[in-house]
N, C-alpha and C positions, 0 to 999 in steps of 0.2 A: 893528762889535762895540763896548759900552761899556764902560767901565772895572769896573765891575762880573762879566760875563760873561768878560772877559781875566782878572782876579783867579781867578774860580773855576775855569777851565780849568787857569790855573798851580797850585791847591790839589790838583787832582785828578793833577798828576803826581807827587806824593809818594807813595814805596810802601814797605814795611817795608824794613828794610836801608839806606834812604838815609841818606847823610849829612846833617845840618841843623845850621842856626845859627839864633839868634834876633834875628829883625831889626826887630821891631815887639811892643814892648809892653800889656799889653790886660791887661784883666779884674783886677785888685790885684796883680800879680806885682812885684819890685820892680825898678826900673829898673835897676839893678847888675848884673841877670841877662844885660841886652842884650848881644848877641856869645858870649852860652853855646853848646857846641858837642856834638852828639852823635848818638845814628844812632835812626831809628823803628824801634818795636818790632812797632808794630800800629795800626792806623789804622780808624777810627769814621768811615763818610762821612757818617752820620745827622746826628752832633753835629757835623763838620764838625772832627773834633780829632783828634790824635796821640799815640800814647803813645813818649814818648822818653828815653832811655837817655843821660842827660847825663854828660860824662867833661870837661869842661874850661868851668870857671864863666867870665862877660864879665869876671870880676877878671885869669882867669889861671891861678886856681888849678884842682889835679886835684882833680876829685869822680865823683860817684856817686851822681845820682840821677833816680828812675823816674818821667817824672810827661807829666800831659795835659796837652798843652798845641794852641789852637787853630791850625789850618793857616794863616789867614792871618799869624799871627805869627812863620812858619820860612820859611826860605828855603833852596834846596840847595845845598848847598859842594862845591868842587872833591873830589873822593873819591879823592886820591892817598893811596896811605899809605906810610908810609917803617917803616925795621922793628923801629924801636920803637912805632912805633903797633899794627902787628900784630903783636906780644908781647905788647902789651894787652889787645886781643882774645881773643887764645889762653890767656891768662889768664883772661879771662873766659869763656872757651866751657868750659876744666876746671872752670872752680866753677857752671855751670850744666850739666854735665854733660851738652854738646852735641857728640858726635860727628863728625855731619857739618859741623859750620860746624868745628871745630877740625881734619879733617884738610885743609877748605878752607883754613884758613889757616896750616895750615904749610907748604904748596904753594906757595902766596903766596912764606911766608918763604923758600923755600929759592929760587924763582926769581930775589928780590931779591939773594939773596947771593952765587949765582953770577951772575946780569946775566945770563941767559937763561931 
């Protein structure tokens, strides 16, 4: 298999809901972005891109924003969350007025805080 065909196998396991970071800079974005952190919203396999819901900038800081960015440039991150991160979430599922992912994740939360 060439490194080419490995790459595009590894692009095609990204599916909405993952976690990603950005680990390969491309197309004029600015390199400061590198290490940005946040989960897929919806994915384009035509274009070969991602739409991603960024919550934590490669500086560090918390942000918030919606943008395409191509698959080879993401990578999948450990998808542990602790329960401040899924308060985040939960925050964000009330202001998009998502039901089902917000009682998803208060299930979450409740199981992390009791530890079962």
């Amino acid at each position: 298999m060439s490194s080419g065909e490995s790459l595009f196998l590894e692009q095609q396991q990204h599916k909405v809901g993952d976690w990603v970071h950005i680990t390969r800079i491309s197309n004029g974005f600015n390199p400061r972005a590198y290490g940005s952190q946040g989960f897929v919203m919806a994915i384009d396999k035509e274009d070969e891109a991602a739409e991603v819901l960024f919550l934590k900038h490669g500086s560090g800081k918390d942000i918030r924003q919606l943008i395409w960015i191509h698959l080879e440039d993401l990578s999948e991150m450990n998808s542990s969350l602790e329960g401040e991160d899924i308060q985040t979430l939960i925050d964000m599922a009330l202001a998009t007025n998502d039901k089902e992912w917000f009682q998803e994740l208060t299930e979450k939360l409740q199981k992390e805080l009791i530890g079962w």
